[in-house]
C-alpha positions in Angstrom: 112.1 45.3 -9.6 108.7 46.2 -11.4 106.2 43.5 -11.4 103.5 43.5 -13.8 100.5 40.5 -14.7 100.7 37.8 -17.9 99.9 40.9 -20.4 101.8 43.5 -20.1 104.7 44.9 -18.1 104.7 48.6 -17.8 108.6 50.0 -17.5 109.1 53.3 -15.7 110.3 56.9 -17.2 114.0 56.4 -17.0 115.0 59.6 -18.3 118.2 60.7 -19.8 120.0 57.8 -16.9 123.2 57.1 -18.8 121.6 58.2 -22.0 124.8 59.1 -24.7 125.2 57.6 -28.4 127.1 54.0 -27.7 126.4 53.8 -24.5 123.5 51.1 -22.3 121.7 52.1 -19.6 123.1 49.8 -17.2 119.4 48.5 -16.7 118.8 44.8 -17.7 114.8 43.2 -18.5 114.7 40.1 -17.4 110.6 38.5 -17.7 108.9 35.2 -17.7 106.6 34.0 -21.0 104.2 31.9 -18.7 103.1 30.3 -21.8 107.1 29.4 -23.1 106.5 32.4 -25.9 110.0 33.7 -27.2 110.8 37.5 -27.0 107.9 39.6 -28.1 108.7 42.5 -30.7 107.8 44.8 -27.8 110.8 43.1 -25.8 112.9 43.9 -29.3 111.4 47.6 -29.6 112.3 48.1 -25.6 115.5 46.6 -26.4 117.0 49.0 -29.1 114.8 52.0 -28.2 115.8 52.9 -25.0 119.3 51.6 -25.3 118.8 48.5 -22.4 121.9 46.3 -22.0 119.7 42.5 -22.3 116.0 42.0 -22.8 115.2 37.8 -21.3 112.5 35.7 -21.0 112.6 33.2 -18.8 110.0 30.7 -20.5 107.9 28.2 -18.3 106.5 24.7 -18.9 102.5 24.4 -18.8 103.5 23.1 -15.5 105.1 26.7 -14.4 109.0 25.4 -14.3 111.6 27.8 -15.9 112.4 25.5 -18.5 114.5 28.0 -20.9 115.4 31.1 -21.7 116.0 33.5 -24.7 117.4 36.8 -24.6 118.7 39.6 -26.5 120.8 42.8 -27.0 122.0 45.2 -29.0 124.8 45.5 -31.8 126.2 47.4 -34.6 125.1 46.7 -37.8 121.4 45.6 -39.0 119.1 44.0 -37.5 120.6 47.0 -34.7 120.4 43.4 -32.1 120.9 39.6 -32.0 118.7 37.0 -30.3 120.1 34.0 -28.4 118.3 30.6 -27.5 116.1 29.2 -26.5 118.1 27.7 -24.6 117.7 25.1 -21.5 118.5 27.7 -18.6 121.7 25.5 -17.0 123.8 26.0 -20.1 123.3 29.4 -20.7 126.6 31.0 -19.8 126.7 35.2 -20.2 128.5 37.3 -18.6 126.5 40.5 -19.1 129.0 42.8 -17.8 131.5 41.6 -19.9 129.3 41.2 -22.8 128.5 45.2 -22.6 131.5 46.5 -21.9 133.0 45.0 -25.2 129.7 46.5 -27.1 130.4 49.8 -25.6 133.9 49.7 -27.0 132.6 48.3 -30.6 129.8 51.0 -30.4 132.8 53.6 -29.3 135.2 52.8 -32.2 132.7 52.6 -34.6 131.3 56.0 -33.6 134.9 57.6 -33.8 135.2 55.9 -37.1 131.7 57.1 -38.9 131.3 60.1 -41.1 129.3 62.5 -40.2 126.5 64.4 -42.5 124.3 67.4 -42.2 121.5 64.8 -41.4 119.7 67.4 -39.4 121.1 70.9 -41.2 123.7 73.3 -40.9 124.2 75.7 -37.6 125.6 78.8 -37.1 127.7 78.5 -33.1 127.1 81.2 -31.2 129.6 81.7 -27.9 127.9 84.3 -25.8 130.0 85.4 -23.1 129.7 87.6 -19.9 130.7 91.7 -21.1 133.7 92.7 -19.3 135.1 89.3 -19.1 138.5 89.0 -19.0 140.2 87.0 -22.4 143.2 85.2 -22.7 144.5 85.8 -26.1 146.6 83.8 -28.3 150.5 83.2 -28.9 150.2 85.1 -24.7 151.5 81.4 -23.3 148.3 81.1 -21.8 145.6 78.3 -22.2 143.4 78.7 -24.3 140.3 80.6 -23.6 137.3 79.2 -21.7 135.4 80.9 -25.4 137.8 78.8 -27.3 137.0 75.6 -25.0 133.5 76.2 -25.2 133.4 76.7 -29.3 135.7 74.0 -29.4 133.0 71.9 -27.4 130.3 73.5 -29.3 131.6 72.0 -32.4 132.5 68.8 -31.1 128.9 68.7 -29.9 127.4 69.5 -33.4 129.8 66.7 -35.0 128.5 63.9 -32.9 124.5 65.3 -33.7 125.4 65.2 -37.5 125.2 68.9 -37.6 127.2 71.0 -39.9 129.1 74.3 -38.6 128.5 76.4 -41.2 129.8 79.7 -39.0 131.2 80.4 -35.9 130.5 83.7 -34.1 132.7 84.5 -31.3 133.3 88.1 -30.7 135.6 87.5 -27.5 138.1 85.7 -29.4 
């Protein structure tokens, strides 16, 4: 729980915490609007930067009774998030577990389904490996290589950062 004044809410560091393309933290935002506002772009930017599953705001009469609430989150496509309400707060039914797990998949499948382009470049993989190491070659009826796993996860690692192998270097193989 963080608590912050009517101005500002300052949110911690939270690091890499569950921090891979399609995935949401886990973490949830949940604020009032003392003066029944409806979700700030900073609530929006906090949303879709750092990858939170809901942003709410709890909005409060001039009285200072939750009256309703709006929240968001995030989804494929553009604007990258949809907003919902306000809404009066006994008929808003979300289950936000629910709700994120099927976003995860969506996110998942379309991720799968995306091609991917030299956004960033081209790289040359490099597998540098201990001298003296013993190799398992191929067509031995072995498994393949921990240098062939790790090129092999090397490349599936550039895919998904839009990087293009233009070379593999792998003199144990």
């Amino acid at each position: 729980m963080i608590v912050g004044d009517t101005g500002k809410l300052m949110l911690p560091d939270i690091g890499r915490l569950r921090a891979s393309e399609g995935r949401f933290r886990g973490l949830r935002l949940i604020h009032t609007h003392v003066r029944g506002e409806p979700l700030t772009r900073d609530d929006i930017v906090d949303l879709v930067r750092l990858r939170l599953d809901l942003v709410a705001a709890i909005q409060l009469s001039p009285a200072g009774d939750p009256r309703s609430m709006m929240y968001a989150h995030n989804v494929p496509g553009e604007p990258p998030y949809l907003e919902v309400g306000p809404e009066p707060l006994a008929r808003i039914d979300v289950h936000v577990g629910e709700l994120m797990a099927g976003l995860e998949r969506e996110f998942a499948a379309r991720r799968k389904a995306r091609e991917v382009r030299a956004k960033d470049g081209r790289a040359i993989l490099v597998h540098v490996f201990e001298k003296g190491a013993k190799v398992a070659r191929r067509g031995t009826g072995h498994r393949p290589s921990a240098a062939e796993e790790s090129v092999r996860e090397l490349r599936e690692l550039a895919r998904t950062a839009g990087v293009e192998v233009a070379d593999v270097v792998n003199p144990g193989a």
